[in-house]
C-alpha positions as CSV (number, residue, x, y, z in Angstrom):
1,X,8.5,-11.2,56.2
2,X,12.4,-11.2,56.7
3,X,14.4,-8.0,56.6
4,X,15.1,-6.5,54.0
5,X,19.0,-6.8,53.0
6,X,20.6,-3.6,51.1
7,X,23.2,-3.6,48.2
8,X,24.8,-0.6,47.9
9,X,26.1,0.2,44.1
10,X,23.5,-2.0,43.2
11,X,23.1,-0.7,39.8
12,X,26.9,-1.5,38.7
13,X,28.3,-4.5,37.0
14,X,28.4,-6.5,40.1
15,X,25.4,-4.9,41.9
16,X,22.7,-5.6,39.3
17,X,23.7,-9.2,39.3
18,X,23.4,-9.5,42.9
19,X,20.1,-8.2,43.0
20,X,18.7,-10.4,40.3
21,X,20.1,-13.7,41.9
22,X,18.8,-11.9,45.7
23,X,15.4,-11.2,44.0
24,X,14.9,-14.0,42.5
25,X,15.3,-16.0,45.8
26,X,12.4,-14.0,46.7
27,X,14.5,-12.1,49.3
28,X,13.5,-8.4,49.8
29,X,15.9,-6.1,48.3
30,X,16.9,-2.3,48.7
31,X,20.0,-1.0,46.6
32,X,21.5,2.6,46.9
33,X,23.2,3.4,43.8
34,X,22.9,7.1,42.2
35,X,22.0,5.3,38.8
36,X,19.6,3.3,40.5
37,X,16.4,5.0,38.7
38,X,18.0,4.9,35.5
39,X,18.6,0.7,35.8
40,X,16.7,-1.7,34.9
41,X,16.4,-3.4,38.3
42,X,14.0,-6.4,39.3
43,X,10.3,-5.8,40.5
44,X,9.7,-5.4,43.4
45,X,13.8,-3.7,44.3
46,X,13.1,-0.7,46.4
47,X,15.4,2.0,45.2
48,X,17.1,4.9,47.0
49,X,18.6,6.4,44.2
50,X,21.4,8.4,46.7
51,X,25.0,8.5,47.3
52,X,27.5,6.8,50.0
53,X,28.7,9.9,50.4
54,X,25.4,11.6,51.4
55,X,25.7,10.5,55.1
56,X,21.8,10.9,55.4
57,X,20.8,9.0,52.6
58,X,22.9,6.3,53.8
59,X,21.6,6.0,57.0
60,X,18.0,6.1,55.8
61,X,18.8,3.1,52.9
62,X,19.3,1.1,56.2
63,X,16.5,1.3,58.3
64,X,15.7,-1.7,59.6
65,X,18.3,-3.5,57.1
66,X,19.9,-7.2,58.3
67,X,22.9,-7.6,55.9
68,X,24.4,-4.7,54.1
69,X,26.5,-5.8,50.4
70,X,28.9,-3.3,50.0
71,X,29.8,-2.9,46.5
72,X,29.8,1.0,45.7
73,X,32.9,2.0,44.3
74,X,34.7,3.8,41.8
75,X,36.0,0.6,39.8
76,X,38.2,1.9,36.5
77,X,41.3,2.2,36.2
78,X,41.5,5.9,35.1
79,X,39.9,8.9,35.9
80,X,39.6,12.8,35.2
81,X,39.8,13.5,38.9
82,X,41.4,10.9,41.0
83,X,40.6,12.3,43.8
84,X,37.4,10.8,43.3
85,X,39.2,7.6,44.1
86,X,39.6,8.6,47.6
87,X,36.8,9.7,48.4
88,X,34.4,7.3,47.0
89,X,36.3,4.3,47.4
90,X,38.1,5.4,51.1
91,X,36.1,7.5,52.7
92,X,32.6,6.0,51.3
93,X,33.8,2.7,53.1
94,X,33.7,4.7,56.2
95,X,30.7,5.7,55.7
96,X,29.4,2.6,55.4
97,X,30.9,1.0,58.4
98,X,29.9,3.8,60.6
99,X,26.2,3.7,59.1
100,X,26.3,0.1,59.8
101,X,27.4,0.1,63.2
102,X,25.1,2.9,63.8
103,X,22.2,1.0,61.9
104,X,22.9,-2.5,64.4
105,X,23.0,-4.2,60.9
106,X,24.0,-8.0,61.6
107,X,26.3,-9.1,59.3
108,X,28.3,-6.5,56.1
109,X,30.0,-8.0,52.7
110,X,32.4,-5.7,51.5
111,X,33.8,-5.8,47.8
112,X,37.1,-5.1,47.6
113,X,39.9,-5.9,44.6
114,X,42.6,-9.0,44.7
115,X,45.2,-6.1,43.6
116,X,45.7,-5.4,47.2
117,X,46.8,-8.5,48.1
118,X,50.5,-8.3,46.1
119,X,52.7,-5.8,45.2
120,X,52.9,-4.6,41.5
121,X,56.3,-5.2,41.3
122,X,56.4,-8.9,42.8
123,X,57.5,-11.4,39.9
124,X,57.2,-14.6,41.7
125,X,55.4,-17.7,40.5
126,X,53.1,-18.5,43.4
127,X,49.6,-18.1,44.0
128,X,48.5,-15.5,46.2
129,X,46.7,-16.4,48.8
130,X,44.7,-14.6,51.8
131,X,46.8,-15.7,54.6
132,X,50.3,-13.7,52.7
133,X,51.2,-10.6,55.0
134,X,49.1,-7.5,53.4
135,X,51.8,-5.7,50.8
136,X,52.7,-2.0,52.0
137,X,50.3,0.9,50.7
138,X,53.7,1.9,48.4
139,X,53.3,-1.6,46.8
140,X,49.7,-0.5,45.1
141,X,50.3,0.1,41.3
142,X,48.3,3.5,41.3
143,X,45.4,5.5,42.8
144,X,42.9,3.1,42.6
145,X,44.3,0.2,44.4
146,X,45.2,2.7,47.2
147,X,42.2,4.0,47.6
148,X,40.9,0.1,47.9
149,X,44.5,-0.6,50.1
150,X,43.0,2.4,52.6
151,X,39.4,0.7,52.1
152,X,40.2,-2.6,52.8
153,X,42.7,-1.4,56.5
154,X,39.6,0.4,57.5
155,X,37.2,-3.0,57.1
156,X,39.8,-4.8,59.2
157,X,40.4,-2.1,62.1
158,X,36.2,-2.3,62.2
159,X,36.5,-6.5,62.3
160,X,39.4,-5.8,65.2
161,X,36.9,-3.8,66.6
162,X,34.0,-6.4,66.6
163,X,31.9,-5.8,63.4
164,X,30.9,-8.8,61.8
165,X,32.0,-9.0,58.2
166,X,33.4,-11.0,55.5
167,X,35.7,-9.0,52.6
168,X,35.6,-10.9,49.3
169,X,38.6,-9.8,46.8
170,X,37.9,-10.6,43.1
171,X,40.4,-10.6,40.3
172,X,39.0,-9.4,37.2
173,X,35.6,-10.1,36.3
174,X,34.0,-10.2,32.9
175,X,30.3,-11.4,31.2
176,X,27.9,-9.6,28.8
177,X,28.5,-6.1,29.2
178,X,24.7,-4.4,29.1
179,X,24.8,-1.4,29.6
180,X,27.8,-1.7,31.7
181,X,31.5,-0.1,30.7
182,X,33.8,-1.9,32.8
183,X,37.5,-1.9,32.1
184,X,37.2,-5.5,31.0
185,X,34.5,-5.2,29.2
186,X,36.5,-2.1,27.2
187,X,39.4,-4.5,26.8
188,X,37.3,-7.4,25.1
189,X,35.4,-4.5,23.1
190,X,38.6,-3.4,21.6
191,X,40.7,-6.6,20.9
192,X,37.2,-7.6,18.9
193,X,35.8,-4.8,16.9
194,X,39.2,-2.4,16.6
195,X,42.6,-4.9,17.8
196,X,45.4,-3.4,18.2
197,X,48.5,-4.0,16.3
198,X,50.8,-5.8,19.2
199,X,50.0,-6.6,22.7
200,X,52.0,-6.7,26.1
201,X,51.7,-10.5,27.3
202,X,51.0,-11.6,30.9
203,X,49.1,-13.5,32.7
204,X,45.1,-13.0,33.9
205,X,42.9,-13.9,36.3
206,X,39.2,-13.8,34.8
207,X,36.3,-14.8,36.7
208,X,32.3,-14.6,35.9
209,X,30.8,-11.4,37.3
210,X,27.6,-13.7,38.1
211,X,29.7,-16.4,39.8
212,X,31.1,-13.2,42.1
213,X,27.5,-12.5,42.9
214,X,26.8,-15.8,44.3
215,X,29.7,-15.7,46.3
216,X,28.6,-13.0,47.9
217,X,25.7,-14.4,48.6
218,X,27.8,-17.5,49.6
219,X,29.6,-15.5,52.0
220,X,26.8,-13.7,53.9
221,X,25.0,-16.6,55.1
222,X,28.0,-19.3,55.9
223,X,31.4,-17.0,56.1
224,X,32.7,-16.9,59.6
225,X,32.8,-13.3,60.9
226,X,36.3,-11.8,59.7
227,X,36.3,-14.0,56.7
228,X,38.6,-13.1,53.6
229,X,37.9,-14.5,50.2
230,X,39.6,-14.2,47.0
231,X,37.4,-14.9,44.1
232,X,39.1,-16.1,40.8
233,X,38.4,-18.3,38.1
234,X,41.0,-19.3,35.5
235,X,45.0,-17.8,35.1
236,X,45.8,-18.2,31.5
237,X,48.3,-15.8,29.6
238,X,46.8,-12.9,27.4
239,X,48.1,-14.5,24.4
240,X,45.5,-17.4,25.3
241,X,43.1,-15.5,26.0
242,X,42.9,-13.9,22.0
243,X,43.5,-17.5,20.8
244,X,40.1,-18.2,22.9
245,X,38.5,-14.6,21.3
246,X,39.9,-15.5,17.7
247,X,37.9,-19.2,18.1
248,X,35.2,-17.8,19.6
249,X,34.6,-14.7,17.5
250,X,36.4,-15.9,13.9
251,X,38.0,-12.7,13.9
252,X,41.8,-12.5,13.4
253,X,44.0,-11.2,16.9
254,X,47.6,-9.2,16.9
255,X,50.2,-11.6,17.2
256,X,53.1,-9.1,18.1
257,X,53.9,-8.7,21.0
258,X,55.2,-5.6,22.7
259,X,58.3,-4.7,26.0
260,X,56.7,-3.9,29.3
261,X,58.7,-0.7,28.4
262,X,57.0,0.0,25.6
263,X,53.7,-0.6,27.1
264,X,54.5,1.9,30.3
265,X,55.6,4.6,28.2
266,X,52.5,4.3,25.8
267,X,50.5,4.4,28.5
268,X,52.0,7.3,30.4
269,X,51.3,9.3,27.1
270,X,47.6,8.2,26.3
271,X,47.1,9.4,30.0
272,X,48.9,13.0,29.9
273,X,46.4,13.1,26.1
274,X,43.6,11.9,28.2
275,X,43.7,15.0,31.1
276,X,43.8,16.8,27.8
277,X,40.7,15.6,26.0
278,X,38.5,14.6,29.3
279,X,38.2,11.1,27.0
280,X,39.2,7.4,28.8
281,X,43.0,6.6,27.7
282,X,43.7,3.3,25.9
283,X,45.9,1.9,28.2
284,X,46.4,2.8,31.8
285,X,49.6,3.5,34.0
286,X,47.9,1.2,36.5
287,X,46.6,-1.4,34.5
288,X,50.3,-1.8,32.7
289,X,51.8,-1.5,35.9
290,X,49.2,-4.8,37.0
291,X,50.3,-7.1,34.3
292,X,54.0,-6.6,35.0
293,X,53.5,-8.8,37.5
294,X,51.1,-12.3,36.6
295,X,51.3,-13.8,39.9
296,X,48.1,-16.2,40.1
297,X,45.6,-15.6,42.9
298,X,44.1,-18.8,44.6
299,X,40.5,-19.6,45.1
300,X,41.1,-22.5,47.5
301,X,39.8,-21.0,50.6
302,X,36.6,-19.4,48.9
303,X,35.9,-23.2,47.2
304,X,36.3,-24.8,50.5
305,X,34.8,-22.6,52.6
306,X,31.8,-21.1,51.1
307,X,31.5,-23.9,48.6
308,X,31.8,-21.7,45.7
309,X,32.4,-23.1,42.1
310,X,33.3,-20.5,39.2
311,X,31.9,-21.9,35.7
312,X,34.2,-22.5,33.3
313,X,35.7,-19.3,31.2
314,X,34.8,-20.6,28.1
315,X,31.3,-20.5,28.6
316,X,31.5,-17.0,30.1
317,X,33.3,-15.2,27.3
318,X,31.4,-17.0,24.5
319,X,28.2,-15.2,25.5
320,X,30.7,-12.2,26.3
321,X,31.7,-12.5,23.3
322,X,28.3,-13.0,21.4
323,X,26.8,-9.6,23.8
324,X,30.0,-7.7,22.3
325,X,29.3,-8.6,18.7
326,X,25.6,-8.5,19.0
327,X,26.0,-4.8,19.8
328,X,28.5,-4.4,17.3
């Protein structure tokens, strides 16, 4: 029997589609999620239901482990204590890399975001590609991206180092929600059961959370080591995107449209409310600061290199769309 591989964050939005597509190919899977006991997971996943932060339990989850999928991370856009953001996302990624080197694991696949390859504030027109210069740590629109800036900067210092592994950066991916409360799954929720009145247009990047899976996959058995990835599917503007949920759904979107202004200052105030109530804000001072700027991300080296093909969007948010409803 081969060895085993291990998925950290296994039980998240990402994770559990990994470890159906990594079961299902009959491969012997471990994940390390703190949820993990209270997923449904497939037969047959052992489960080490522990933290990347517990140093012990990390080490244990990979005994005897050949490729490590790093995918644990604190993924919103808001939280009650960002410091959390640090430490999970940061310092858990040192963790990791320490645990792996320590482990002799062969080859690690890290998750980390395409908003660290471009600065908030850029308005060009351009796809962003891996090969651009890596923006400054200031350029990251808010604690999250930082933390997944610092994340990414210590990936690379272990790949200058010698470790062999492959960082994938998706843009922003969506699919029937489960259990799961992602940020875009809590965007689509709204705009179909409670829309807004107006909206702040820009442009997106959406891409299938299963079609990220297999390039993961993709990228642990054919990605040179050091390889970097962005994983996208189609850019369209958000005013598209609710013509494509109004089609899809028969339910009637905002047509208003409201200043970037407007937006930042909303969401500066549903945030101050939020620390308040302990309850998720709205909008986010990150995730307006993202859509001020709609540069495109490119796929091109992920389609060439790992032979990855995205499905097309449609498909993924009509049964998006049909979970959403379905759950009401």
């Amino acid at each position: 029997m081969s060895a085993p591989v291990l998925v950290t964050g296994g039980a998240g939005f990402l994770g559990h589609h990994l470890v159906r597509q990594l079961a299902d190919e009959g491969v012997q899977v471990r994940v390390l999620d703190p949820a993990a006991r209270a997923t449904r997971l497939p037969g047959g996943v052992e489960v080490h239901a522990g933290s990347i932060l517990d140093r012990e339990a990390l080490a244990r989850a990979m005994e005897g482990v050949e490729v490590v999928y790093h995918l644990a991370a604190r993924a919103s856009l808001w939280s009650p204590d960002p410091a959390l953001y640090e430490r999970v996302n940061h310092q858990g990624t040192r963790a990791v890399l320490e645990a792996v080197a320590a482990a002799g694991v062969r080859r690690l696949v890290v998750t980390s975001t395409a908003l660290v390859l471009k600065d908030w504030r850029d308005g060009g027109s351009e796809a962003v590609t891996e090969a651009e210069p890596r923006p400054p740590l200031a350029a990251m629109p808010g604690p999250y991206s930082r933390s997944k800036w610092r994340a990414e900067a210590a990936v690379l210092e272990a790949i200058a180092d010698g470790l062999d592994a492959v960082l994938l950066y998706p843009t922003v991916p969506v699919g029937p929600p489960g259990g799961f409360l992602t940020d875009p799954t809590e965007m689509l929720k709204r705009f179909l059961l409670s829309p807004p009145p107006a909206y702040l247009e820009t442009r997106l990047d959406l891409v299938d959370a299963a079609d990220v899976a297999t390039a993961h996959r993709l990228a642990a058995r054919v990605a040179p080591a050091g390889g970097r990835y962005i994983l996208c599917g189609e850019h369209l503007a958000f005013s598209e995107l609710l013509r494509l949920l109004e089609r899809l759904s028969g339910r009637p979107m905002p047509r208003r449209r409201i200043p970037y202004g407007v937006a930042a200052a909303t969401a500066h105030a549903a945030e101050a409310l939020a620390r308040i109530s302990g309850r998720p804000p709205a909008a986010t001072v990150e995730g307006v600061r993202v859509a001020r700027s709609p540069r495109p991300f490119s796929s091109g080296a992920a389609r060439r290199g790992l032979g990855w093909q995205p499905r097309p969007l449609a498909d993924t948010l009509s049964e998006t769309v049909r979970a959403i409803l379905a759950r009401g």
